[in-house]
N, C-alpha and C positions, 0 to 999 in steps of 0.2 A: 514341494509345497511351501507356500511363504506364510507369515502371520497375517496377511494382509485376507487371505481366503478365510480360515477361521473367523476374522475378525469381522470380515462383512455380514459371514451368516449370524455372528453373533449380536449383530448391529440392527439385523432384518426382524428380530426376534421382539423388540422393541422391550428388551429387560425380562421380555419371557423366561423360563427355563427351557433349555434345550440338551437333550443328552446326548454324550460323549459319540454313543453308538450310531443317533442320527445325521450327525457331522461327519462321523467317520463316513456313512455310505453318501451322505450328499456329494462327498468334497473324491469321494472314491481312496481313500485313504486308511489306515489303519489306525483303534483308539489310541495307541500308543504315539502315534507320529501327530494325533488331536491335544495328546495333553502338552507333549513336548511343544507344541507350538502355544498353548496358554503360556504353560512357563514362559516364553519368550514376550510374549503380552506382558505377563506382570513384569518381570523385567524393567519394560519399558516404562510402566510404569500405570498400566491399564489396570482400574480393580475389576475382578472377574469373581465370582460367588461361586461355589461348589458345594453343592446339596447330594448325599447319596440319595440315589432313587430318582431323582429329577433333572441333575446333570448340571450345569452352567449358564451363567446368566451375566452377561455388564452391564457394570453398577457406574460406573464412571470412567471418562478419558485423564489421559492426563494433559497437564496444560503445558502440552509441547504443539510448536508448530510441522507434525507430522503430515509429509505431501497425503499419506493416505484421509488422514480427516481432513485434509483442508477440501479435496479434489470431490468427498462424500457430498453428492446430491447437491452436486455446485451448478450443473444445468445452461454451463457457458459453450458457447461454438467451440472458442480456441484460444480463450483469454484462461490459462489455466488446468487446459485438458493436460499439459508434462509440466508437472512440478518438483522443484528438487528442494528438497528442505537439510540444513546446515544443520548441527550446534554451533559452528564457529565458522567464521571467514575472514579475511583479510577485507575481502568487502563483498559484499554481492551484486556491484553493481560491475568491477571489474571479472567478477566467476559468468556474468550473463553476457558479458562484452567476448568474453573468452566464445562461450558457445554461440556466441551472434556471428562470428571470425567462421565459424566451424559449421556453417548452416543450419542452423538451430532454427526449427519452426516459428512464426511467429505465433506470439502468447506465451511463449516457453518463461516459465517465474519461478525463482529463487527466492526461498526467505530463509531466514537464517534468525538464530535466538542472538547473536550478538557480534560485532563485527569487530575489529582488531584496530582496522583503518577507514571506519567511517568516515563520508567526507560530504557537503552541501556546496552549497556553490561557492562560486568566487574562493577555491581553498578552505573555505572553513573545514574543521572538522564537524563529525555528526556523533553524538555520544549517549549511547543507550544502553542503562544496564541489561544485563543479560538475563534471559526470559520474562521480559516484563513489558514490552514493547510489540510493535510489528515495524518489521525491515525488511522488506519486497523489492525486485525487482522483475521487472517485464522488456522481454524482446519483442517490439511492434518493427513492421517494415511496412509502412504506410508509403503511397503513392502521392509524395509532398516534395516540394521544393527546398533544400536548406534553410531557406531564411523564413523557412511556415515552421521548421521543427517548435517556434515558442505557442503554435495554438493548441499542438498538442499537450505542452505543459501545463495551458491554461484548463483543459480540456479536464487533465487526472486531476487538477485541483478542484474542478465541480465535482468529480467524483465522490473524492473524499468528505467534502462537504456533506454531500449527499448520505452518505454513508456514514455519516459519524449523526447524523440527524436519524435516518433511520432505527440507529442502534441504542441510540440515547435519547431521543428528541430533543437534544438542544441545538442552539444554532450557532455553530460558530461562521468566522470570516477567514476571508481570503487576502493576506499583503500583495500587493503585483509583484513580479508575478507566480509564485508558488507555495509560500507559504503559508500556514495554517494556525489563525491564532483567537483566542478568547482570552478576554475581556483586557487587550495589551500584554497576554503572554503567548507565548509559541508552547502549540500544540503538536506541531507536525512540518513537513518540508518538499518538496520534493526537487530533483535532480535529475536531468534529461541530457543523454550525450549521447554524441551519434557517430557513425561511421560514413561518412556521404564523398560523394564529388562533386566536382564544380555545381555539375546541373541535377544531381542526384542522389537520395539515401540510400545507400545501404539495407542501415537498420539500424535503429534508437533503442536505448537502453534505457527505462524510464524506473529510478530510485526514487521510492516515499518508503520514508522514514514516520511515524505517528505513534506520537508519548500515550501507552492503553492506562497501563496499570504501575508505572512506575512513582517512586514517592519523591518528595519535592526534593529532598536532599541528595536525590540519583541525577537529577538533572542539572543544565548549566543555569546560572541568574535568568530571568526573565523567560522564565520557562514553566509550565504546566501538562497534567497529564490529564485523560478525561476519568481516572479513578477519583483525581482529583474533583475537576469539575462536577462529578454527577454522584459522587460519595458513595459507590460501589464499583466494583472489581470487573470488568471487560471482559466478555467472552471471546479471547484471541484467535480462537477458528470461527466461532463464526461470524465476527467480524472480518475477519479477512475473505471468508467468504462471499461476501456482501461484498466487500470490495472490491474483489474479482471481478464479479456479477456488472456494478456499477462502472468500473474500467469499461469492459465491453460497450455496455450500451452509448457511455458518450464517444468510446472511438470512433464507436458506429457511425455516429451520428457525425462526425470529423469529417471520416472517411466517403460517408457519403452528402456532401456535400451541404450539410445542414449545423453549418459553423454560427453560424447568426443565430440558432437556437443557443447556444456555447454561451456565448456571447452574451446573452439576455439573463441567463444564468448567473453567469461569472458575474456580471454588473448588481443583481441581487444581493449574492455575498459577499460582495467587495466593501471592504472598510477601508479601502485606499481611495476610492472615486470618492472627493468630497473635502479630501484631505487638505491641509499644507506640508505638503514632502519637500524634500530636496534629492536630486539625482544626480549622484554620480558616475560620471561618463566617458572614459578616457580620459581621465585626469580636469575634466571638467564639472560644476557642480552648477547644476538648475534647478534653483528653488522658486516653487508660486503651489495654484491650486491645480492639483489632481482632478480633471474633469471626466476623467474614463477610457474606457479602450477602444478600438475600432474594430472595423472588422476583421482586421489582418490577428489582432491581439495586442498593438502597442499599446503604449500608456501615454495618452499627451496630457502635459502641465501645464498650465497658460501663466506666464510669469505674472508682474506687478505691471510690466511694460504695456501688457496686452499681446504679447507677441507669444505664442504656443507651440512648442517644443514637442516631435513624437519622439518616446523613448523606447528602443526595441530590443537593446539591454541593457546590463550595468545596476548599480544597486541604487534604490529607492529603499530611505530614509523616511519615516512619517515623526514632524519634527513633535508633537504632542510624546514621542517618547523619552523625547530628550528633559521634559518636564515631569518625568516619573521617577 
């Protein structure tokens, strides 16, 4: 028997009391083999109540990102259904690349309280104290063309959106093309790498990173967290929960051919459409106005020339931050 059975009927109970001996015959089990698996709960870090006469009762989880609570009444197809949860990693977007190598279902997600070698694009590093964040990864094997892998990028960054609105109601924005920022600071990131050929994926390993509960001095300059933002503390399961959930429905929406809803989305929260950026681009740099994406996901600039540039990677600068 695992903690995970105990833990469910004790979850079903809804902070009820429920005694020793009802468990034991539920679970088919003996009280002796009931209590030693509590002990194993508190451990972990679970408070659990013990009343003679009436039996056991949870009072509270602890705030780890355990696959058993994140997976509890998450109600996804397959974004989520095998979750592996770390204390530590070297990274989790290279532990989900591993199991992507190894046929690893799609939806299969890795989070982890803290990474070793965090990393965002173009080599940055990603730097989050440890358990105070969420740092996710997801194995999708979407029926995309290489050069489509950045709709899907665009796609988890409505997600996120969405799900940081639901959990907080505020709104933050989207940088083109993935990162996550209020009011001029970064909130969050995400990273997409893939496994493909010439004319084919594999399967994409998609890395978001998002500042929950961490305090201003745990992060890099021009950085913020939503404990920050919203002056209380993030509920890390069931935020990520929601995230899960919201992952799903715009892949869906990807996958089946309803990109242009994506699209209409992403242009909502984008703080880059409207901009004056500059991009750099294999060692070339295009500055004018940010006039929005297409349908594919690029980002075209329309210089001072008049002449408009589609940018489908490389990094965009919004020079208003070079004024802060």
């Amino acid at each position: 028997m695992k903690e995970c059975a105990v833990l469910d009927f004790l979850r079903q109970q809804a902070k009820a009391y429920v005694s020793g001996e009802e468990i034991s015959k539920k679970l088919g089990v003996s009280r002796s083999a009931v209590w030693k698996e509590i002990q194993a709960l508190r451990r972990l870090g679970y408070e659990i109540e013990a009343q003679p006469h009436l039996g056991y009762r949870l009072l509270t989880i602890p705030d780890k990102l355990f696959a058993d609570e994140l997976s509890a009444d998450l109600g996804t197809k397959f974004i989520g259904r095998e979750i592996y949860s770390y204390d530590e990693l070297d990274s989790t977007n290279d532990a989900a690349f591993g199991l992507g190598e190894k046929g690893a279902k799609e939806g299969v997600c890795i989070f982890a309280e803290y990474q070793k070698k965090g990393r965002g694009r173009l080599g940055r590093s990603w730097v989050s104290p440890k358990g105070k964040n969420i740092i996710l990864s997801v194995i999708l094997r979407p029926v995309l063309l290489p050069h489509e892998v950045s709709k899907l990028t665009l796609a988890c960054a409505v997600s996120v959106i969405k799900t940081i609105k639901k959990i907080t109601g505020k709104n933050l924005g989207i940088k083109w093309p993935n990162d996550i920022y209020y009011e001029n600071k970064k909130v969050g990131g995400i990273l997409t790498e893939m496994s493909a050929e010439s004319d084919r994926i594999n399967f994409i390993v998609v890395g978001i990173g998002i500042n929950l509960n961490a305090e201003p001095g745990e992060l890099p300059p021009g950085s913020t967290s939503l404990k920050k933002i919203t002056t209380r503390a993030i509920d890390r399961i069931g935020f990520g929960r929601e995230l899960l959930r919201e992952l799903e429905k715009d892949y869906l929406k990807l996958t089946n051919n309803r990109f242009d809803e994506l699209v209409k989305d992403w242009e909502a929260f984008s703080i880059t459409s409207g901009q004056r950026v500059v991009a750099t681009l294999f060692g070339r740099k295009i500055e004018g106005l940010a006039v929005g994406i297409d349908k594919e996901g690029a980002l075209w600039i329309r210089q001072d020339n008049g002449f408009q540039e589609r940018i489908v990677a490389g990094d965009v600068e919004h020079l208003w931050s070079k004024n802060k």
